[in-house]
C-alpha positions as CSV (number, residue, x, y, z in Angstrom):
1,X,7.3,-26.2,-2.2
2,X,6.0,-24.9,1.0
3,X,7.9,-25.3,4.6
4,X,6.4,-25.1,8.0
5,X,8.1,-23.1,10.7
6,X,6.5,-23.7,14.5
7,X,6.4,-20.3,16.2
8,X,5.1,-19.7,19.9
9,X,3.6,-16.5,20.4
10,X,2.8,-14.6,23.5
11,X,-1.2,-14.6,23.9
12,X,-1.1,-10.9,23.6
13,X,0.4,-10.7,20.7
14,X,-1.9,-13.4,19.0
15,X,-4.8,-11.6,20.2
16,X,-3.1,-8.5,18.4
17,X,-2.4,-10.5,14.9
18,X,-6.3,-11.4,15.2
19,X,-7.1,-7.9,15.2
20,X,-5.1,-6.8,12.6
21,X,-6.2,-10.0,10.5
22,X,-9.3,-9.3,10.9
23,X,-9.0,-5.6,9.8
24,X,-7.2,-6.5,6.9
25,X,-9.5,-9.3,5.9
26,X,-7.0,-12.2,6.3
27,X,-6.6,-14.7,8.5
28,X,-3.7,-14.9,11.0
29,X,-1.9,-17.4,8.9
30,X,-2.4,-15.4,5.9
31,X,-1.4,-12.3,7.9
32,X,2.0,-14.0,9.1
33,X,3.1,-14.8,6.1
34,X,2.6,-11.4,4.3
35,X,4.4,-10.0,7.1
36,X,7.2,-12.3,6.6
37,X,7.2,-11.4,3.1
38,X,7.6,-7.9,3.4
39,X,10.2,-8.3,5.6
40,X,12.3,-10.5,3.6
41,X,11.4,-8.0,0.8
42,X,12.3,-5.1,2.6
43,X,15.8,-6.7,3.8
44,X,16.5,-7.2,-0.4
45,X,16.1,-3.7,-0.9
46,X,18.2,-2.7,2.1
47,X,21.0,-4.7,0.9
48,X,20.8,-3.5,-2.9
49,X,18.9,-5.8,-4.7
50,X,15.5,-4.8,-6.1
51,X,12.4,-7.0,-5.0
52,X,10.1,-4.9,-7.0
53,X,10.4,-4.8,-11.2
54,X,11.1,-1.3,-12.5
55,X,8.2,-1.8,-14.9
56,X,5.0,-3.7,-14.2
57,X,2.3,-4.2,-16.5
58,X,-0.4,-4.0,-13.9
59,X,-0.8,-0.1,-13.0
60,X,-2.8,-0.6,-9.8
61,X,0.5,-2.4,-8.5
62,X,2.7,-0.1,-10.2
63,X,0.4,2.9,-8.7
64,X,0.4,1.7,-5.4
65,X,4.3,0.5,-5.3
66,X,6.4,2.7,-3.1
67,X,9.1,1.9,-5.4
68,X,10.8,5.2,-6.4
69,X,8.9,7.6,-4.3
70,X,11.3,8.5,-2.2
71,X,11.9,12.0,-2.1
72,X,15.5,13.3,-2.6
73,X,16.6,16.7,-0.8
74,X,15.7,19.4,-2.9
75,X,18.0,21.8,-1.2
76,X,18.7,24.6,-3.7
77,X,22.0,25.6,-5.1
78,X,24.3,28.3,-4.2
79,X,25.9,30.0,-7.3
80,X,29.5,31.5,-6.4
């Protein structure tokens, strides 16, 4: 089920989601809404939750998926 939400935007700024729409081969409404997605993605993972499967059978995604690449300190050990 789809919703509409009525958004006004500063003419700079549309002129700036054309760009990038056009750069990423989207149009503005297609750009919005994966920018919304993201977002509310991003806002799962901050609280916890995990938008992103552990395992997924497509490896481009998996691949591509910044899901576990963050790099943990690697400071090294002082023995005593």
């Amino acid at each position: 089920m789809s919703r509409r939400i009525t958004l006004e935007i500063d003419a700079a700024v549309f002129r700036e989601l054309e760009r990038r729409a056009a750069r990423e081969l989207l149009s503005v409404k297609e750009l919005c809404e994966d920018i919304l997605r993201r977002s509310a993605s991003m806002s799962r993972l901050k609280r916890g939750g995990s938008s992103i499967p552990t395992k997924v059978d497509d490896k481009f995604i998996e691949y591509f998926s910044r899901a576990g690449h963050y790099k943990k300190s690697k400071g090294k050990k002082i023995k005593k």
